[in-house]
N, C-alpha and C positions, 0 to 999 in steps of 0.2 A: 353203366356203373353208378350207384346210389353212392353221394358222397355226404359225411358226415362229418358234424364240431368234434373236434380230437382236444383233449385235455392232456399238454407239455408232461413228460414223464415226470413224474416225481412233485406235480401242481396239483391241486385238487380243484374240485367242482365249484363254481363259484351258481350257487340257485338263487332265482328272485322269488322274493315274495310275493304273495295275489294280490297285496296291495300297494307294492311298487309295480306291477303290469298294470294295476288299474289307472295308475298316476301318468307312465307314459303313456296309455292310450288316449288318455281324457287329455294332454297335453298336445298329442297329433291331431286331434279333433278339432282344438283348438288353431292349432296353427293352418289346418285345412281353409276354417274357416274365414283368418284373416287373409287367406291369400283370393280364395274362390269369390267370398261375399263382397262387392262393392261398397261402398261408402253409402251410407244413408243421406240425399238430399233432403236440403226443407224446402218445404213447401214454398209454391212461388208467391208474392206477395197479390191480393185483392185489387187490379187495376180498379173497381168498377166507380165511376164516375166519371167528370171532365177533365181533359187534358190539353191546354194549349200550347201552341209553340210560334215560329217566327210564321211559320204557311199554312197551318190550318187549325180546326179543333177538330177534338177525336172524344167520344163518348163512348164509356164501357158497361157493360153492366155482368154481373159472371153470376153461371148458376151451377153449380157442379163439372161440367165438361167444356160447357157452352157455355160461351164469349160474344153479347149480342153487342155490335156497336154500330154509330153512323161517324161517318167522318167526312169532312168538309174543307177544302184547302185551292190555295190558288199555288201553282209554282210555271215556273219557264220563263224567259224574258216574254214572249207575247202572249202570257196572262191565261195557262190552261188552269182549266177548273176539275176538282173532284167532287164527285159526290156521290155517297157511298154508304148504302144499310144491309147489312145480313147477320150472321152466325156464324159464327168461326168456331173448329173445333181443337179441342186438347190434341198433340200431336205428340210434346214429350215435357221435361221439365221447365214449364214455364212460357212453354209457345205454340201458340194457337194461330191453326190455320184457312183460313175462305177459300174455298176452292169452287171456281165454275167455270163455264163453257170458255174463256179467253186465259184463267190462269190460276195461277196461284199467289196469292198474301198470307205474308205472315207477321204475326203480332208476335214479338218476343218480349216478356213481362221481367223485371227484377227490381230488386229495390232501387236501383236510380230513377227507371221507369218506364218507359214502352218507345220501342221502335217496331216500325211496319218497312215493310221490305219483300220487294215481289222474288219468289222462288221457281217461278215457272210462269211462261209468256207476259202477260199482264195484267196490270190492275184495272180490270173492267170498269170503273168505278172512275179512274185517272186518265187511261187511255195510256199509249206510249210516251215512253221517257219520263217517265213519275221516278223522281230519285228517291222514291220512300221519305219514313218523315219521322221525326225521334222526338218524343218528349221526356223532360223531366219535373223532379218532383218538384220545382218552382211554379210550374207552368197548373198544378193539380187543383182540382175544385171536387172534396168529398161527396159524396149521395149525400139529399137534406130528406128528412122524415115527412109525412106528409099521410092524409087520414083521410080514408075514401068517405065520402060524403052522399054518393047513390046509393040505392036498396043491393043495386047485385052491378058489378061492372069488369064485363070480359077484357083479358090480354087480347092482344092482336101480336100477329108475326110478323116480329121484324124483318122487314120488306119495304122493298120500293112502295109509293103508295099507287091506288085503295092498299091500305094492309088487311089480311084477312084474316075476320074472330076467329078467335081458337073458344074452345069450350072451357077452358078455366077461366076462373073470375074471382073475384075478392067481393069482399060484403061489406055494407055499410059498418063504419068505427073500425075493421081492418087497419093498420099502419104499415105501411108501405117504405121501401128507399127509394130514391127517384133522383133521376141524371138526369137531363135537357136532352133534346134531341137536336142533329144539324145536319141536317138532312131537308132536299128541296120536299117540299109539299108535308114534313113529317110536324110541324106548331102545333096540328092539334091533339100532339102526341107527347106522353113523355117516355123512358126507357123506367122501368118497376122494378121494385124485387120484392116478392112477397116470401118471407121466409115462415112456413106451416108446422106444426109438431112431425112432421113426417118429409114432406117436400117440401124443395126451395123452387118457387115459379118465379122468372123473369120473361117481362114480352113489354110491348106497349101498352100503356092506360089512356085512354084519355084524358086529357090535361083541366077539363070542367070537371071531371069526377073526382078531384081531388083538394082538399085542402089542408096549404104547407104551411110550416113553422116559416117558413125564408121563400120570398119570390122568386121561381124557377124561371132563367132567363129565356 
């Protein structure tokens, strides 16, 4: 049985016009969208530089995805050491993750400022019982500028050391961002950001092919 709108005996037709049908459709649309679409985050704030706190320093440096740092700290009553260089990647808004053969770290960025915090077995880099390590912006030391002074001088990958060249490089009068490094064996390195009309390269420089505005600790 097809069933159909009946109009009260003795009422007439009440029709819409094409451009009240257009009004409430464009108004469903609407309200679809505020139910369906999420909220638009902003962006997480530019950890890249130094960051100290009461146990260690931590150095950032960000390139689009990728989050190269070393980090360096003492915690535990009987005096366990970290120390610790890789790549950490974009995971979601604002936290970057290390992941290798013993576990997983994670960097979570916002504007007060960076906690690290193991999400799976451990911080290769701390070993067991590393309560993770939180810095704030009191504790922050910005990238200082700095003007490569060699003809031609390759990135290296942030890595335990030897670190190994990579094929990108910056050229003599290039200007560079530059973070310290803290990390064992990493002095005659610093952490870069060459920002290009096209590409942003971050890795290590060597710290003699460079000269800075402000002495890199």
């Amino acid at each position: 049985m097809t069933l159909r709108n009946s109009v009260p005996s003795g009422g007439a037709a009440i029709e819409e016009s094409p451009a009240s049908t257009a009004r409430r459709r464009i108004c469903l649309v609407l309200l679809l969208a505020l139910v369906l679409w999420p909220p638009v985050r902003a962006a997480a704030a530019d950890p890249s530089g130094q960051w100290k706190s009461l146990h260690g320093v931590l150095s950032l440096m960000l390139a689009g995805d990728a989050l190269s740092f070393s980090y360096s700290a003492v915690f535990g009553s009987t005096g366990h050491l970290c120390d610790g260089v890789g790549v950490a990647g974009l995971v979601g808004n604002g936290e970057y993750h290390y992941v290798d053969g013993q576990g997983t770290v994670a960097f979570r960025v916002d504007e007060s400022g960076v906690k690290m915090l193991t999400v799976d077995g451990i911080a290769s880099f701390c070993g067991a019982y590393w309560p993770g390590d939180t810095f704030s912006r009191d504790g922050y030391e910005a990238p200082t500028r700095c003007t490569v002074t060699r003809p031609k001088a390759h990135f290296h990958v942030a890595m335990p050391p030897p670190p190994v060249e990579r094929k990108a490089y910056v050229l003599q009068g290039d200007v560079v961002e530059v973070a310290p490094t803290c990390f064992e064996g990493g002095a005659p390195y610093v952490f870069a950001r060459f920002k290009g009309p096209r590409v942003t390269t971050v890795g290590l420089l060597p710290r003699d092919a460079l000269e800075c505005r402000e002495e890199i600790p």
